[in-house]
N, C-alpha and C positions, 0 to 999 in steps of 0.2 A: 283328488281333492286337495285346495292349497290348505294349511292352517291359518287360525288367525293371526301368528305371527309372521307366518312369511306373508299375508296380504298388507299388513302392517309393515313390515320391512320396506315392500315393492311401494306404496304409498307415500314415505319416508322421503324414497330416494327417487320420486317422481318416475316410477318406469311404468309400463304397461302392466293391465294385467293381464294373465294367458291365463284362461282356465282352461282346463280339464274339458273331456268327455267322453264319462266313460260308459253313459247308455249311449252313442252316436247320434244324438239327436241333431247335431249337426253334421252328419256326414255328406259330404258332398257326391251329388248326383249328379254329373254334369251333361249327359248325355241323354237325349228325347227324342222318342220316336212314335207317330201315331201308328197303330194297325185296326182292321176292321174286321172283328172274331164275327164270320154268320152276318157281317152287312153291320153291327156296330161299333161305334168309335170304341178305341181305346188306346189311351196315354200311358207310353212307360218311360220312367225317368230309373236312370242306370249308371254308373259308373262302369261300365263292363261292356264290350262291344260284342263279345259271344252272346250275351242276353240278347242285344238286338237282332243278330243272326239268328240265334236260336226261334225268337218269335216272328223271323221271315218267313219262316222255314215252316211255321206250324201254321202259317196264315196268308203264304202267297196264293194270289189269285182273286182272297176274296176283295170287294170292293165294298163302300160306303151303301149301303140300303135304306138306315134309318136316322132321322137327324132326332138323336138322343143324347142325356149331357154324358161327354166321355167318362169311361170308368178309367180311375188312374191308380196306375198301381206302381210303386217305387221298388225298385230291386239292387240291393245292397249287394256288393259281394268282397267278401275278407278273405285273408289269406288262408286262415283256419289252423289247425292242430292234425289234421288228420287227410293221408293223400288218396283214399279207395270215395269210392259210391259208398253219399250214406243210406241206412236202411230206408226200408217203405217206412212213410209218413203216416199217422197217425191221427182221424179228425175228429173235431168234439164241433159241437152249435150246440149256443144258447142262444135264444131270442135274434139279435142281430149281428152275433158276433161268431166268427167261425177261426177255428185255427188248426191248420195243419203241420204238424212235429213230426218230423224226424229225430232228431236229436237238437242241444243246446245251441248248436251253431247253423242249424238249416231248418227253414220253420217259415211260416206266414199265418198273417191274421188278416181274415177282412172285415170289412165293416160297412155289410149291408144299407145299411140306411145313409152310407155316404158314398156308396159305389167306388169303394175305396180299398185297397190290399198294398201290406208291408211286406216283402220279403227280403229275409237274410239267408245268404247263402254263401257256401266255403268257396276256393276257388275249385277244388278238389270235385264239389255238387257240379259247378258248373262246365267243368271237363265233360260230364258224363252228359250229352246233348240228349237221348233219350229220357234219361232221369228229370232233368231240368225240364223239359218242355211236357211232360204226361203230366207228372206229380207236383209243377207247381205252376209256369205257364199257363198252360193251358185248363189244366183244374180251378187254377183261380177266376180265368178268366170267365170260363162257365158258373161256375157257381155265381158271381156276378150276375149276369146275365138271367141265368134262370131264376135270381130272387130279385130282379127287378124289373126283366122287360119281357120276359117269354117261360114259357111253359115246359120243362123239360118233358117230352114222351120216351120211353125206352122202344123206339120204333123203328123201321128200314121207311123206307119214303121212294115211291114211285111213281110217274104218271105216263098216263095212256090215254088217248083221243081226248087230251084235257081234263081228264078225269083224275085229280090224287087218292093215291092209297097210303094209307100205312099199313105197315105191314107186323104188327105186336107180335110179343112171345118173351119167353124168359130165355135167360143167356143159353144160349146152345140146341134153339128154337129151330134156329135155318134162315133167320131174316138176311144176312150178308150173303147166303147161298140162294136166295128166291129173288132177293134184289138186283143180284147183278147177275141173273140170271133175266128175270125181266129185261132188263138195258142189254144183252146179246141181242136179244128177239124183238129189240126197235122204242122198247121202253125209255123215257127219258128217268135216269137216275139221278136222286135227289141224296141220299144217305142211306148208309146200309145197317144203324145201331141206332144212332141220337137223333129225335128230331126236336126242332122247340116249335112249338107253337107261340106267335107272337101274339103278346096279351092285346088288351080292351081293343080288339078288332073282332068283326063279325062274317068277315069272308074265310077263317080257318086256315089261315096265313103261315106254312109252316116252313122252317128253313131251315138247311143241313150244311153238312160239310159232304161237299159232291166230288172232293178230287181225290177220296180214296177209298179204300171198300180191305176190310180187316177180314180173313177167312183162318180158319182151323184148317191145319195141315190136311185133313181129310179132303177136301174142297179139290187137291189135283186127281180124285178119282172123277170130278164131274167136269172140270175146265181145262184141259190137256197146257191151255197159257199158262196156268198157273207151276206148271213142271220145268225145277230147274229153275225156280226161284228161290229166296232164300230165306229162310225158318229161323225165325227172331225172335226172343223176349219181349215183350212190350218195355219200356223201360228200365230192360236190362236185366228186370226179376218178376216180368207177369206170366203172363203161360203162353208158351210159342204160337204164332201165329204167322201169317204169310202177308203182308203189308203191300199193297196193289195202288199205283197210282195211277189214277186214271184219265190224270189230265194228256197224255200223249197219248191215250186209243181213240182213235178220229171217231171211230165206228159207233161209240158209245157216246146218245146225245144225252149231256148234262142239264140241271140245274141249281142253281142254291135255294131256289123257293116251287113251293106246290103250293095251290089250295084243293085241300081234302075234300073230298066227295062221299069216301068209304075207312071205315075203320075193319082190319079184318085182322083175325088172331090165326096164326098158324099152329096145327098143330101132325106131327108129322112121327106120331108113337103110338102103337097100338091100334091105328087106323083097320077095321075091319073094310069099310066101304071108303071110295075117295068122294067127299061129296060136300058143295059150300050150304051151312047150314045155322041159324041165328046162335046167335051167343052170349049169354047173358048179361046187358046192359050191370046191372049192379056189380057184378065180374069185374068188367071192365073200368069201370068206374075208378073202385077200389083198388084194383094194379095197379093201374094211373097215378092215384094217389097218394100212395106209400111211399114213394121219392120223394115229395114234394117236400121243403124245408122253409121257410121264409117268415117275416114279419107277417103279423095276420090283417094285416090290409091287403097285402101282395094275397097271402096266402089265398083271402077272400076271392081275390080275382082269377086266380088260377084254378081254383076249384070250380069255378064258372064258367072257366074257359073249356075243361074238361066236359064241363054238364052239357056246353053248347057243343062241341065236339061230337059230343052222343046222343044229339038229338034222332039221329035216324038209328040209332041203334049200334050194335056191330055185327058179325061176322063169324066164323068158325071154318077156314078152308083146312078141311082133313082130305092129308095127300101122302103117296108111298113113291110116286112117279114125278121127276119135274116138271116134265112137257106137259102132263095135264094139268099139273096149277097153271101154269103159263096160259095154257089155254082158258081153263075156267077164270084166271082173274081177267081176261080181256073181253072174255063174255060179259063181265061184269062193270066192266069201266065202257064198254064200247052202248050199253044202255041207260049209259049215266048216273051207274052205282042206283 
């Protein structure tokens, strides 16, 4: 900040005056690029051309689906203090405002109701292309998205004689093992964990990220491809897992959107009998719901989106064998759920 005597000085003596900045409210972003997370737009303005890379890389493939206003999000990157990966990020929401901290120099906030996200990060952050694209990329991106144009499900997503499934459960369910297990045996695969349902639609419009499928190391006891791949961190510090791309296996027919026919919860612990069997709509419901974050207008919608979702109910396929889920979910889709 200048004093009021050197503004006075520089006044004096007819020169310019240079201020300061030292929140970077003008830092310059010279660099823009659209990508389309799940089929929507979105604008990032960057000073950093790894950013750009980095968000090719987590978004090649997908293409324009919905003409909706872009979400833009600005990504700052400074030299920093510090040359390692900084820690896992830490997030708090209030009402429409969310922020994810790492530490003083790597961080973002967005701002829901303007479909809007800040991020500052070291150049050190953005070394680390795992770190940068999970914990702030891509996280921002989604959360975006799910608090304003679609429905986050914690779901695997498949279809069969046009019939979609999801496929629910809690982390370590078997959904990324039943899903691309289905897509071996001729299933079109949609997503193996995240699905959104896109809101104020009535056809149960749901759409994934279909070019990859995330397995626990356990997974090369059932898929012999998967041996002799190689066992990764999720961003360098989540818990190992085996990262499958799937857009080079011809064999495997893709897509980025289903419409649901069937809601069905796996459950795959304790199983006495293998057998698909109803499962408690209010259950399901409330799963559903307990991710959900957003302004209560959104919210309003999403909560409806779910109720329309479960209108026929759900599901309960208890199974100890793969082959016969396989079998039983196509018994199921091949009579139109």
């Amino acid at each position: 900040m200048l004093t009021i005597e050197e503004i006075r000085a520089a006044c004096a003596r007819s020169e310019p005056i240079q201020f300061g900045d030292p929140a970077f409210a003008q830092f310059k972003m010279p660099l823009r690029e659209t990508f389309y997370p799940l089929g929507f737009p979105l604008q990032i303005e960057t000073n950093s051309e790894e950013v750009l890379n980095s968000a090719a890389a987590s978004w090649q493939g997908f293409f324009q689906l919905f003409d909706t206003r872009p979400i833009r999000v600005r990504v700052g990157v400074t030299k920093g203090r510090s040359s390692g990966c900084p820690p896992t990020p830490v997030s708090r929401v209030q009402q429409y405002i969310a922020s994810n901290v790492a530490d003083s120099e790597n961080f973002s906030v967005v701002d829901f109701s303007q479909g809007f996200a800040c991020i500052w990060l070291t150049e050190a952050a953005v070394a680390h292309r795992g770190y940068l694209r999970y914990f702030f990329l891509e996280s921002t991106a989604l959360c975006i998205l799910a608090t304003s144009y679609a429905t986050a499900i914690h779901a695997a997503c498949v279809e069969h004689e046009g019939c979609g499934i999801l496929l629910c459960g809690d982390s370590g369910a078997g959904k990324s093992s039943l899903s691309y297990a289905c897509a071996r045996a001729g299933w079109t695969y949609v997503t193996d964990d995240a699905s959104y349902l896109v809101n104020n639609r009535t056809d149960r419009l749901v759409v994934g990220n279909c070019n990859q499928a995330r397995f626990r190391p356990s997974a090369m006891e059932l898929f012999s491809e998967l041996t002799g791949e190689e066992i990764v961190q999720r961003a360098q510090i989540g818990k190992p897992s085996i990262e499958l791309n799937i857009q080079p296996l011809r064999s495997i027919s893709v897509s980025f959107t289903s419409h649901i026919n069937c809601v069905v919860y796996i459950n795959r612990h304790n199983v006495k009998c293998q057998e698909l069997v109803e499962f408690p709509t209010n259950v399901a419901r409330y799963s559903m719901q307990q991710v959900l974050f957003s302004m209560p207008a959104t919210m309003k919608v999403q909560k409806t989106m779910i109720d329309h979702l479960l209108d026929d109910g759900a599901l309960e396929l208890r199974y100890t064998d793969l082959n016969w889920a396989i079998e039983r979910l196509s018994q199921l889709a091949e009579r139109g759920c």
